[in-house]
C-alpha positions as CSV (number, residue, x, y, z in Angstrom):
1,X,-63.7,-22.6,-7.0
2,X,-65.3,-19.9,-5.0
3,X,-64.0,-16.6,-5.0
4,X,-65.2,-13.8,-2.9
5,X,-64.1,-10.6,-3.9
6,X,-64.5,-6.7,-2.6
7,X,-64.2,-3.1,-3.3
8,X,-61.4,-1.3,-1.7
9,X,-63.1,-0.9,0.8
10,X,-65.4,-2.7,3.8
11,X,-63.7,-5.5,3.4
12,X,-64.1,-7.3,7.3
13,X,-65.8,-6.7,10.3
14,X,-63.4,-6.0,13.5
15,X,-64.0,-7.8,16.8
16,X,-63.4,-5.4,19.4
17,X,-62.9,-7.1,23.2
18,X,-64.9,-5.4,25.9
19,X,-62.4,-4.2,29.1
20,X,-63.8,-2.0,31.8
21,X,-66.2,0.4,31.1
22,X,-65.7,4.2,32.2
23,X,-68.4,6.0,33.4
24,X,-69.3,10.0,32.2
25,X,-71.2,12.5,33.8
26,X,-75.0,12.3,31.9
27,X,-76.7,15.4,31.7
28,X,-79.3,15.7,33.9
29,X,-83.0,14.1,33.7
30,X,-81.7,12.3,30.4
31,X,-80.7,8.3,31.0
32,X,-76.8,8.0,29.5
33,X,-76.9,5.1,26.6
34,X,-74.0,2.8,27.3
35,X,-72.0,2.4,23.9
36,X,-68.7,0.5,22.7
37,X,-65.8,3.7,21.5
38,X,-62.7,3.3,20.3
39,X,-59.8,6.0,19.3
40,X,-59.0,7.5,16.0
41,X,-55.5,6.3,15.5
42,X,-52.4,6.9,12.8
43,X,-51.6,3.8,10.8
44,X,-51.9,1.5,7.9
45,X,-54.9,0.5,6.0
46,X,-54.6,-2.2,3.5
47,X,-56.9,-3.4,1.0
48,X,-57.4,-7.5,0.4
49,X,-58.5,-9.2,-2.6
50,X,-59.6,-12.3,-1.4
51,X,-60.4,-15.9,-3.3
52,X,-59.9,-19.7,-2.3
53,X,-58.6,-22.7,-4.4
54,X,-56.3,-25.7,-3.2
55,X,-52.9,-25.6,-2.5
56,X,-50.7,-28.1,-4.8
57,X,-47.0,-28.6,-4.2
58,X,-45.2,-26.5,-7.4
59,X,-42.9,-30.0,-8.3
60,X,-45.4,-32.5,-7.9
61,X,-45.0,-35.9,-10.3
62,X,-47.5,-38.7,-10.5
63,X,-45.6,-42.3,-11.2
64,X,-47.0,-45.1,-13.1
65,X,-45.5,-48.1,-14.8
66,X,-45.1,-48.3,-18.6
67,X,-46.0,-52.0,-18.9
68,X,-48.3,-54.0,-17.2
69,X,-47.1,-56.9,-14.5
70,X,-46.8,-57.7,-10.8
71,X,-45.1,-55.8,-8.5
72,X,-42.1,-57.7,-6.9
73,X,-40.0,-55.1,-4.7
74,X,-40.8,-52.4,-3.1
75,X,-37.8,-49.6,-2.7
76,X,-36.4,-48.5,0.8
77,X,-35.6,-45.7,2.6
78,X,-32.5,-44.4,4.3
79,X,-32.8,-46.2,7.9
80,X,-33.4,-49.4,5.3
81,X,-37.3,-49.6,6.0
82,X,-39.7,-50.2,3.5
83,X,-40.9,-46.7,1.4
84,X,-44.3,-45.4,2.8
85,X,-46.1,-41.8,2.4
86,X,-44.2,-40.0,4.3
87,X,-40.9,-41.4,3.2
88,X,-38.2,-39.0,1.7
89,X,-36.7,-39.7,-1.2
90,X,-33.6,-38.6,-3.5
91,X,-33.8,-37.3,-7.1
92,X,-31.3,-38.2,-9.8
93,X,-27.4,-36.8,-9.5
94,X,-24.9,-36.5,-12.5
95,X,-24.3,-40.0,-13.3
96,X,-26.7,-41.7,-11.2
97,X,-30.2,-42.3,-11.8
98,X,-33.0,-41.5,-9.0
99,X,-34.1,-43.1,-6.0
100,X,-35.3,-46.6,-6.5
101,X,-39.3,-46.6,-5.7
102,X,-40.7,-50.0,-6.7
103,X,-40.2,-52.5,-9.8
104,X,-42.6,-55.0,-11.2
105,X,-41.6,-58.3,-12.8
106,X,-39.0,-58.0,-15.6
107,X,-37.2,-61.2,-16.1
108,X,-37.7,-61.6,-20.3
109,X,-36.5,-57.5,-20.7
110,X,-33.8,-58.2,-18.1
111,X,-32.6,-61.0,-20.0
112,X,-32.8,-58.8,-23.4
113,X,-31.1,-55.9,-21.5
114,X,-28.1,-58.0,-20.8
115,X,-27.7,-59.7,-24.6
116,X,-28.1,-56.2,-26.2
117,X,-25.2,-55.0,-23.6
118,X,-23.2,-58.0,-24.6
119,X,-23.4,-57.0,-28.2
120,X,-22.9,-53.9,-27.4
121,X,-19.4,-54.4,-26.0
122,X,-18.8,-56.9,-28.6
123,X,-19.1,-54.0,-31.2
124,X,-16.7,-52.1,-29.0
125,X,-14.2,-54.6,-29.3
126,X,-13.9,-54.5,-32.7
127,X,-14.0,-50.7,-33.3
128,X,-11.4,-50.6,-30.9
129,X,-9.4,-53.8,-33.3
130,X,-10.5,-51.5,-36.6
131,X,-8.7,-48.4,-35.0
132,X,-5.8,-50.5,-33.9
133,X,-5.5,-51.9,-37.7
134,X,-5.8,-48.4,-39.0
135,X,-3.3,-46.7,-36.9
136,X,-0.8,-49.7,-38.0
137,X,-1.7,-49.0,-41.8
138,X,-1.3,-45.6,-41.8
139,X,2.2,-46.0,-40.2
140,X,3.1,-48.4,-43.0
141,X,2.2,-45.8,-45.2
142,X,4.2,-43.4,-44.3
143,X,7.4,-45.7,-44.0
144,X,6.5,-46.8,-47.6
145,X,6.2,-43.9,-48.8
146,X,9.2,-42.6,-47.0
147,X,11.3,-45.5,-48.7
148,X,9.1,-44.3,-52.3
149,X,11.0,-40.8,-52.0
150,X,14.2,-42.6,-50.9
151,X,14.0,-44.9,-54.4
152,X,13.3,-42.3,-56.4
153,X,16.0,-40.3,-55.7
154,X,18.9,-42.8,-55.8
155,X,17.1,-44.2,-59.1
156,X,17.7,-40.3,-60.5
157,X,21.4,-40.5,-60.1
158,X,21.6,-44.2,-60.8
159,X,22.7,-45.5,-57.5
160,X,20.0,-48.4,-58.1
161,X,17.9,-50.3,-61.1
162,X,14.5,-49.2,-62.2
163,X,13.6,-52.6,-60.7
164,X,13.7,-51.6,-56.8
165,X,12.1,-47.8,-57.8
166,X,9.1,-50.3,-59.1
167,X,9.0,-52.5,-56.1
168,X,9.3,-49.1,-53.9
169,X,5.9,-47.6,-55.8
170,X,4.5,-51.2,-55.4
171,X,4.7,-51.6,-52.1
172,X,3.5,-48.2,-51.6
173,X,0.1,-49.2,-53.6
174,X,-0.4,-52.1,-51.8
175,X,0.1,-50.5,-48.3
176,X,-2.5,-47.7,-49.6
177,X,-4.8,-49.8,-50.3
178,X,-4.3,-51.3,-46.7
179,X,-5.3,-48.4,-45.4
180,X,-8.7,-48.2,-48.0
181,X,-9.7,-51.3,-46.2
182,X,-8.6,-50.3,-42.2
183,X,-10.8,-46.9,-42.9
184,X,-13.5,-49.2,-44.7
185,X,-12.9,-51.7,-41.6
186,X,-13.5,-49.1,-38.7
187,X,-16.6,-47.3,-40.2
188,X,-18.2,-50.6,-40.6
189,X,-17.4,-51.2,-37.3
190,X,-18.5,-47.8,-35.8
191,X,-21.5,-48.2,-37.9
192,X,-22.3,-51.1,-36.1
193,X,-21.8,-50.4,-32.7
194,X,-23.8,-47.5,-33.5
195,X,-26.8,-49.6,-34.0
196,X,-25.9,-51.9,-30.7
197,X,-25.6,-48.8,-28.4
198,X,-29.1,-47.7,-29.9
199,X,-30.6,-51.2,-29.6
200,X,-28.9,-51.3,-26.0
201,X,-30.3,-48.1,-24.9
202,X,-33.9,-48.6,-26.2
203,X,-33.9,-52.0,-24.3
204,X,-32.9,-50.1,-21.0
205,X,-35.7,-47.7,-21.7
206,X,-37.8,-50.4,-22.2
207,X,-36.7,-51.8,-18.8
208,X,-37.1,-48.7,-16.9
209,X,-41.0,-49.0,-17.9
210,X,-40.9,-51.8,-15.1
211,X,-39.1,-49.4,-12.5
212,X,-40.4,-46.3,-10.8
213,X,-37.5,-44.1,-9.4
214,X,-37.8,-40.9,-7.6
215,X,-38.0,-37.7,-10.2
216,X,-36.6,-35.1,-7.9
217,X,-35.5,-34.5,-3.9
218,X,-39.7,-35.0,-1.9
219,X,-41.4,-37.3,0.0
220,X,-43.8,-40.0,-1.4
221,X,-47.2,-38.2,-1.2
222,X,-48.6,-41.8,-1.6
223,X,-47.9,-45.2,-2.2
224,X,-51.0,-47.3,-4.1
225,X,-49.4,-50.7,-4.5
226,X,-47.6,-53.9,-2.6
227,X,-45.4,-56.4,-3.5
228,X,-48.1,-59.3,-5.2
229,X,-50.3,-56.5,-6.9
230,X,-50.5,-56.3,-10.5
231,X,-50.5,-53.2,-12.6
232,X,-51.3,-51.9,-15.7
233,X,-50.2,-48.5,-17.4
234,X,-52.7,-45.7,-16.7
235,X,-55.4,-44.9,-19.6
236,X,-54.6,-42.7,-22.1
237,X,-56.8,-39.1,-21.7
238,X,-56.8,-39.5,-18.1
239,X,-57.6,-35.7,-17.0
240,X,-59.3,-35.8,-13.8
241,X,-57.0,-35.3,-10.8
242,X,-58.6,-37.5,-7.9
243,X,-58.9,-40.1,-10.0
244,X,-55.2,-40.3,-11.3
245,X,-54.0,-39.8,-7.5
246,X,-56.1,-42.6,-6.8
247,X,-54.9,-44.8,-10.0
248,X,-50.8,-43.8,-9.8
249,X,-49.1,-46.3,-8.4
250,X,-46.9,-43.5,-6.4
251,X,-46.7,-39.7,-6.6
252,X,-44.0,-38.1,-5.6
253,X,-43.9,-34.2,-4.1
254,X,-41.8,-31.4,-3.0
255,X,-43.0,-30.3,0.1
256,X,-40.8,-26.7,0.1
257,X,-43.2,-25.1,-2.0
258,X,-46.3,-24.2,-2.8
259,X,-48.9,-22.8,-5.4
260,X,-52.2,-21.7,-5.6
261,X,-54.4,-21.4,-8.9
262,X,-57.3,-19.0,-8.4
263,X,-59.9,-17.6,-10.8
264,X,-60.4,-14.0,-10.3
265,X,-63.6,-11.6,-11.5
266,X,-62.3,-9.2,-14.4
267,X,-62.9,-5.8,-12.7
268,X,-60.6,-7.2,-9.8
269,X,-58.0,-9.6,-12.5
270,X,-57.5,-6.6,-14.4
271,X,-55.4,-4.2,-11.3
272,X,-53.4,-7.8,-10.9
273,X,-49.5,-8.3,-11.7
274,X,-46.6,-10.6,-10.8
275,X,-44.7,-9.5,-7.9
276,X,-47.7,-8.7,-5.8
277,X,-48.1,-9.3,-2.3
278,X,-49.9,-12.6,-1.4
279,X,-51.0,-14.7,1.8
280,X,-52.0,-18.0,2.0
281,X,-54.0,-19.6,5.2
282,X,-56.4,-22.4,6.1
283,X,-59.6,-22.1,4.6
284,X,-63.2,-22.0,6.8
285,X,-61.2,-21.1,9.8
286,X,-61.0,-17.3,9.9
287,X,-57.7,-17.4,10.0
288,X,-56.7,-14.2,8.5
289,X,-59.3,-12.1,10.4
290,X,-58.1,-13.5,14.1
291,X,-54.6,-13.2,13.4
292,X,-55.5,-9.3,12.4
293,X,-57.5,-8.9,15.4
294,X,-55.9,-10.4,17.5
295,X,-51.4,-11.6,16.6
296,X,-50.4,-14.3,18.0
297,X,-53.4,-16.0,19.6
298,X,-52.2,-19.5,18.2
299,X,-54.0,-19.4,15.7
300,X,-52.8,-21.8,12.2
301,X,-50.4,-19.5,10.6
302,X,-50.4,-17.0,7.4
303,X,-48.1,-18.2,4.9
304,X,-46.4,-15.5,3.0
305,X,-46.9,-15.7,-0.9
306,X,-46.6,-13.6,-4.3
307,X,-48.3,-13.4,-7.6
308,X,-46.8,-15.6,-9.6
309,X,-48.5,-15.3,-12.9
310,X,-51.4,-13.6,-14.0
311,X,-53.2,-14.8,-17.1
312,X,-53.0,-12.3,-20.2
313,X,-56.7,-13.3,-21.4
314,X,-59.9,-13.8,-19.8
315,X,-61.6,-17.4,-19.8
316,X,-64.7,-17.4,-22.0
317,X,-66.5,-19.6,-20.2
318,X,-66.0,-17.9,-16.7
319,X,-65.3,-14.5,-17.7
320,X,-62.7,-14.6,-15.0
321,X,-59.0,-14.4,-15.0
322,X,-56.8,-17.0,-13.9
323,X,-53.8,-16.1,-11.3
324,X,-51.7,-17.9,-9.7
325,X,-50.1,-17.8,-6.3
326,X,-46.7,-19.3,-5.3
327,X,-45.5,-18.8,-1.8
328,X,-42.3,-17.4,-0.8
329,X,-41.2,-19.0,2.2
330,X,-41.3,-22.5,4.1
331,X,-45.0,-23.7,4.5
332,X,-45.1,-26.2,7.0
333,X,-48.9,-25.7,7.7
334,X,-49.8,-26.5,3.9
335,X,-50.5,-30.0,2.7
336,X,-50.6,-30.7,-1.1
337,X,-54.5,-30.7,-1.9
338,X,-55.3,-28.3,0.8
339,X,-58.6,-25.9,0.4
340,X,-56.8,-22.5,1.2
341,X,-58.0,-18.9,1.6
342,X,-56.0,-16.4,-0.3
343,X,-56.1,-12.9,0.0
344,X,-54.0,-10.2,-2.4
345,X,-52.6,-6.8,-1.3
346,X,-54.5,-4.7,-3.4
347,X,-53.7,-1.6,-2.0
348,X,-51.8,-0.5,1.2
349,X,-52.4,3.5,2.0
350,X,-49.8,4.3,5.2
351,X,-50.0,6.7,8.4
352,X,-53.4,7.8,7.8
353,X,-56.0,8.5,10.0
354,X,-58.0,5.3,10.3
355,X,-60.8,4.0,12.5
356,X,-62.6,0.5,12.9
357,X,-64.7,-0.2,10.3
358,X,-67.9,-0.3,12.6
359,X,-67.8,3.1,13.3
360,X,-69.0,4.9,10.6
361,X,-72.8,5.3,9.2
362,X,-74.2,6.3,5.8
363,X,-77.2,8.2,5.5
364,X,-78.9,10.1,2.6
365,X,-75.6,10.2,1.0
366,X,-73.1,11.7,3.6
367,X,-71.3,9.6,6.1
368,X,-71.0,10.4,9.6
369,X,-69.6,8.8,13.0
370,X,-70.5,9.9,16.7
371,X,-67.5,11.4,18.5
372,X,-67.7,11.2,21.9
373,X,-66.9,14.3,24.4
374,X,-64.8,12.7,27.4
375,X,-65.3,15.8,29.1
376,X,-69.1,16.1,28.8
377,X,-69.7,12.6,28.3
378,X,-72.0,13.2,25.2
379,X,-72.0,11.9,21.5
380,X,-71.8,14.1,18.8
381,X,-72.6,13.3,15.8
382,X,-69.5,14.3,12.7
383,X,-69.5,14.4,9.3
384,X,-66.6,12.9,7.7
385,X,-64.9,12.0,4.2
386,X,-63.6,8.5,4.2
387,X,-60.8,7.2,2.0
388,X,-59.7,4.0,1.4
389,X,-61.0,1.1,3.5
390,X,-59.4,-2.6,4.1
391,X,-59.6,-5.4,6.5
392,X,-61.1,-4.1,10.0
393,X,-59.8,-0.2,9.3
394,X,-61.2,2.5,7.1
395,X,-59.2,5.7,6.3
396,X,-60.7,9.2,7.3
397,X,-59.8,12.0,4.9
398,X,-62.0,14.8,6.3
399,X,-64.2,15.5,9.5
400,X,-61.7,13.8,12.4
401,X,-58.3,14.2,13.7
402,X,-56.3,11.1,15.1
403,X,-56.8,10.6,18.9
404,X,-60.4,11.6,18.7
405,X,-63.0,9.2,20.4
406,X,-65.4,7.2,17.9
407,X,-68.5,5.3,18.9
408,X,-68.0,1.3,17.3
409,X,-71.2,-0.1,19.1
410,X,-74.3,1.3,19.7
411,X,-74.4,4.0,17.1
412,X,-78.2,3.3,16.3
413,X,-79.7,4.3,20.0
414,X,-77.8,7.8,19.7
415,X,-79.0,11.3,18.4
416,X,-76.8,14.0,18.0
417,X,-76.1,15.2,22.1
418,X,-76.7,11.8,23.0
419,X,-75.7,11.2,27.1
420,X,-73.2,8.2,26.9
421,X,-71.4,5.7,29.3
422,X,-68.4,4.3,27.5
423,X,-67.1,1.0,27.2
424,X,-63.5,0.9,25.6
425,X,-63.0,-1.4,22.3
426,X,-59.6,-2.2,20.5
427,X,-57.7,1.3,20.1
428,X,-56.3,1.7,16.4
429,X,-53.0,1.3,16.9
C-alpha cells in the first residue's frame, strides 16, 4: 500500500481558470509583464492527510462447502431466477435459517438425518409415557398415603384390626416404590433422548456442510460454481485473499458499508484518533483535487468517512501505524476491492486570511508574495508570515489584509515595481 503523506502545509496545487484579462496603465518606457492574480479572501483552510488502500465491504463472508461432492442445485432469487453476482439475498430471522445459496449431493447424510430425527421423536415418546407414569404414581401416593393416616387413626381408637393398619402401610410401600421406578423410568428416558437430540443435531450440522445459505442481508459478490461441478473444502492456512475469492465457492457482501485499512508513517499515525473526519474517493483520478477546484463538475463523488480505529502500536516491520477508515453514509460509487484514495482532516483553521497556494515564494528564509496595485498597475513585492497551509489555500498571519490582490502566475519575471497586465484566477472565496 502506498501512502503519500504531508506537512500541514503545501499539500496541493490549485488550478486556477483563465477569464478575461484586465489591462493596467504600465509606467512609461517599461513593457507591463502579463501575470495570473487572484484576491486574498476570508475562509477555511484545511489540512489533509492523505493515503490509499482498497475498499472492502465491513460484513463481507466467503462461503465454502464442508465436504467434498458435486453440486446439484443452485438457490434462487426472489423473481424465482437462478442466483448470480448481483443477486440479493436474505440473512437468517428468528426461527428460520438463511437464504438458500447452493447444495451439493447429500443423499447418505440425508438419509442419516432423517433416522437420527426418527429416534429422536421416538425418545420423546417415551419421556413423554415416563412423565405420564410418574404423574400417575405420585397421585397414588398420596391417596395411599392419605388412606395410611386414615388407618392409623381408626386403628388408635379401635374402630378396625391391626390387620387393615398393615395392609394400609403396605400398600403405601409398594406405591412408593412405584414411584422409585417412574422417577428411575423418566431419567432414563430423558437421558436418552438427550443423547438422540445431540446425535440429531450433530447429523444436521453435518448436513449443513453440504448447503451454503446466506450469512446476513447482501448481494452475492460472486458465484464460482454450477450445478455438475464438484467441490472440495478449501485448504486449511489459506491466507491470501485473491486466491480464496477465487477458490470460494460464493462470497457473500453487504454492500451499505464500507472500510478502508491504511498504513500510516508514525510522525503522521501518532496526531490520529477515532472519530476523525475522513473521505474516501476513486483512486488515480484526482478526484479530490477537481471536486475542490472546481464542485460539482461531475466528477465520481467523495464519500464521507471516519476513523474508525487507530492501532495502539506501531508495526515492526513497517514502522507505520495501521488505521482504519469506515464510511459513514451510503457509497454507491464504491465496489468491494476497490483501490481508493483517502485523505484525513488533520487540521481545519476557519475565517482566516488565505490565498492560493501558488502565490507565495521563499527566499533566503522569509517569504514573500507580489501584491498588485489596481490603481498603478504595478507589483509590489510583501513580506508575509504564513500559517497553516492545506489543499489549494494557505493561511496568511502577517504582511496582507483580505481583499488584497496576489500574483498566482508569473511571480518569477517580476521585481519589486514590476509594470503588470492582469489576468484574473479563481478568487478565494
Amino acid at each position: 500500500m502506498m501512502v503519500r503523506a504531508y506537512p500541514w502545509v503545501l499539500l496541493a496545487v490549485l488550478a486556477l481558470p483563465i477569464s478575461t484579462a484586465a489591462e493596467q496603465p504600465a509606467a512609461p518606457g517599461i513593457a507591463p509583464v502579463r501575470v495570473a492574480v487572484a484576491e486574498a479572501a476570508r475562509g477555511t483552510v484545511r489540512a489533509w492527510l492523505r493515503t490509499e488502500g482498497t475498499a472492502r465491504s465491513v460484513q463481507r463472508e466467503i462461503l465454502h462447502f464442508g465436504q467434498a461432492g458435486k453440486v446439484v442445485e443452485i438457490g434462487v432469487d426472489a423473481e424465482g431466477e437462478p442466483l448470480r453476482e448481483g443477486s440479493p439475498v436474505v440473512g437468517p430471522r428468528p426461527g428460520k435459517p438463511g437464504q438458500f445459496i447452493a447444495r451439493i449431493d447429500a443423499r447418505d447424510v440425508g438419509q442419516q438425518v432423517s433416522q437420527q430425527m426418527s429416534q429422536a421423536e421416538a425418545a420423546r415418546q417415551r419421556v413423554r409415557g415416563a412423565r405420564s407414569a410418574l404423574a400417575q404414581a405420585t397421585s397414588a401416593l398420596t391417596q395411599a398415603e392419605q388412606q395410611l393416616v386414615r388407618a392409623r387413626e381408626l386403628s388408635a381408637k379401635g374402630i378396625i384390626p391391626r390387620k387393615q393398619l398393615d395392609e394400609a402401610e403396605g400398600n403405601a410401600e409398594q406405591t412408593r416404590a412405584r414411584l422409585q421406578r417412574a422417577q428411575s423410568d423418566l431419567a432414563a428416558a430423558q437421558a436418552e433422548a438427550n443423547v438422540a437430540e445431540s446425535e440429531t443435531e450433530q447429523a444436521r450440522i453435518r448436513g449443513e456442510q453440504y448447503v451454503l445459505r446466506a450469512p446476513f442481508d447482501g448481494v452475492v459478490s460472486f458465484l464460482n460454481i454450477s450445478v455438475g461441478d464438484f467441490v472440495a473444502p478449501l485448504a486449511a492456512g489459506q491466507a491470501d485473499n485473491a486466491q480464496l475469492m477465487r477458490l470460494a465457492a460464493a462470497v457473500v457482501i453487504d454492500p451499505s458499508a464500507y472500510e478502508v485499512i491504511a498504513e500510516i508513517p508514525t510522525i503522521y499515525g501518532l496526531s490520529l484518533h477515532r472519530g476523525m473526519t475522513a473521505e474516501i474517493a476513486w483512486a488515480g483520478m484526482g478526484v479530490f483535487e477537481t471536486v475542490d477546484s472546481a464542485p460539482g463538475n461531475g466528477a465520481p463523488p467523495i464519500v464521507k468517512a471516519e476513523v474508525f480505529a487507530v492501532a495502539p502500536a506501531i508495526a515492526p516491520d513497517s514502522r507505520t501505524i495501521r488505521i482504519r477508515l469506515r464510511t459513514v453514509e451510503p457509497a454507491s460509487s464504491l465496489r468491494d476491492g476497490l483501490y481508493v484514495a483517502a485523505r484525513i482532516l488533520a487540521a481545519e483553521r476557519r475565517d482566516v486570511v488565505r490565498i492560493p497556494i501558488e502565490a507565495p515564494r521563499h527566499e533566503a528564509g522569509v517569504s514573500y508574495v507580489y501584491v498588485v496595485d489596481p490603481a498603478k498597475g504595478v507589483a509590489h513585492r510583501r513580506v508575509i508570515t504564513r500559517g497553516m497551509g492545506g489543499g489549494h489555500y494557505e493561511e496568511v498571519v502577517g504582511g496582507l489584509e483580505a481583499g488584497e490582490i496576489v500574483v498566482v502566475a508569473g511571480q518569477e519575471r517580476l521585481s519589486d515595481g514590476t509594470p503588470v497586465v492582469t489576468t484574473e484566477g479563481t478568487r478565494g472565496s
